[in-house]
C-alpha positions as CSV (number, residue, x, y, z in Angstrom):
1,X,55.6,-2.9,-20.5
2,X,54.4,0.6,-20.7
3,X,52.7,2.8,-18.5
4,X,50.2,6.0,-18.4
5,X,51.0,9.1,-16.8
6,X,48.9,11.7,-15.8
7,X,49.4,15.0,-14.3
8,X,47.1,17.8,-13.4
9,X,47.1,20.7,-11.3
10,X,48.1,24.7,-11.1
11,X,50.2,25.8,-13.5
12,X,53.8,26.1,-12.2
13,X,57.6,26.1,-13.5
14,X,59.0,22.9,-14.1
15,X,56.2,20.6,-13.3
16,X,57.9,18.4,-16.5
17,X,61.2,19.2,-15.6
18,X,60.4,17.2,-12.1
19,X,58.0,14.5,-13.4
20,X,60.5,13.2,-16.4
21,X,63.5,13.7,-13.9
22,X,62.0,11.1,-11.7
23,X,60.9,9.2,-14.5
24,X,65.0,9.4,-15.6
25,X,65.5,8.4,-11.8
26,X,64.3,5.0,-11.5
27,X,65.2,4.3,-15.6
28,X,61.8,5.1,-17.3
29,X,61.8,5.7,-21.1
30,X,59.5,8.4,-22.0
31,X,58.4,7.6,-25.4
32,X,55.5,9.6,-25.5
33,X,54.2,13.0,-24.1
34,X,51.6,16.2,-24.6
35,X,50.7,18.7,-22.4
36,X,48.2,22.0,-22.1
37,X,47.8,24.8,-20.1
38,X,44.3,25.6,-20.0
39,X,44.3,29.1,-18.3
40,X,46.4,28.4,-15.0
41,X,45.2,24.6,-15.1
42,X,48.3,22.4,-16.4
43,X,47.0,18.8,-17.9
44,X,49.7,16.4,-19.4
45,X,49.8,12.6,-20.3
46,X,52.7,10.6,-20.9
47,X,53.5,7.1,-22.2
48,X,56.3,5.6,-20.5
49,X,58.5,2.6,-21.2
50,X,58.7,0.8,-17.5
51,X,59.9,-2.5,-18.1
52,X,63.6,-0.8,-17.3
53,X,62.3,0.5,-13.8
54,X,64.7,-0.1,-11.3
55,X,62.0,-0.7,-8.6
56,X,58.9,-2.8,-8.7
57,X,55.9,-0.7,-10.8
58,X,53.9,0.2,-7.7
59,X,57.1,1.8,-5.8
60,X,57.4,3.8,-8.6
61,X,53.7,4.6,-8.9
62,X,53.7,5.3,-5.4
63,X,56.7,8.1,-5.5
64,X,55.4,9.8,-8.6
65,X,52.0,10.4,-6.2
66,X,54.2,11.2,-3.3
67,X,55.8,13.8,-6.3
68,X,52.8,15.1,-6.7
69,X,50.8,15.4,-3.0
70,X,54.5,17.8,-2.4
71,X,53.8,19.8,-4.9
72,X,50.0,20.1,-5.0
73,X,49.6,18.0,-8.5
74,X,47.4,14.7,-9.1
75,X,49.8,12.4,-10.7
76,X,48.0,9.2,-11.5
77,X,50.3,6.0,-13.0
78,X,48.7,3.3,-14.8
79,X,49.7,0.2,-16.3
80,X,49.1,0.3,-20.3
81,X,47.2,-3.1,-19.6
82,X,44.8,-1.7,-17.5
83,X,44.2,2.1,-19.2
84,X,43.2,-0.4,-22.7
85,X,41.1,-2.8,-20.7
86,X,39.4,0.4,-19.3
87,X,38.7,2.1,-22.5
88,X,38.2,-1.2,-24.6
89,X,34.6,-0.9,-26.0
């Protein structure tokens, strides 16, 4: 089971340092990531391997937002499922 990760807000140091050591926290696999700074904006998306979290998907969800509300970032997590039924044509 994967997941989407997104994360936006002002660029600062170690925004991906604290995302993937949360990730690495609760035993998510971060197969995939890119990222951009777009003047001070920072935009990333990552594809994560949850099926190894050690708490239920929507604890986890929940303390990656928590993550980011504390540091002034949007950080979104949805279930791969969902993000291809969403963009499915």
């Amino acid at each position: 089971m994967r997941a989407v990760i997104t994360v936006i807000g002002k660029d600062v140091v170690g925004i991906l340092a604290k995302v993937s050591g949360m990730c690495a926290e609760y035993n998510v696999n971060i197969v995939d990531v890119t990222q951009s700074v777009l003047q001070d904006m920072f935009a990333m998306i990552m594809l994560a391997e949850v099926s190894g979290c050690s708490v239920a998907f929507e604890q986890f969800a929940e303390q990656l937002s928590e993550l980011g509300r504390e540091n002034g970032l949007s950080i979104h997590v949805m279930h791969e499922d969902l993000f291809n039924s969403m963009h499915r044509i």
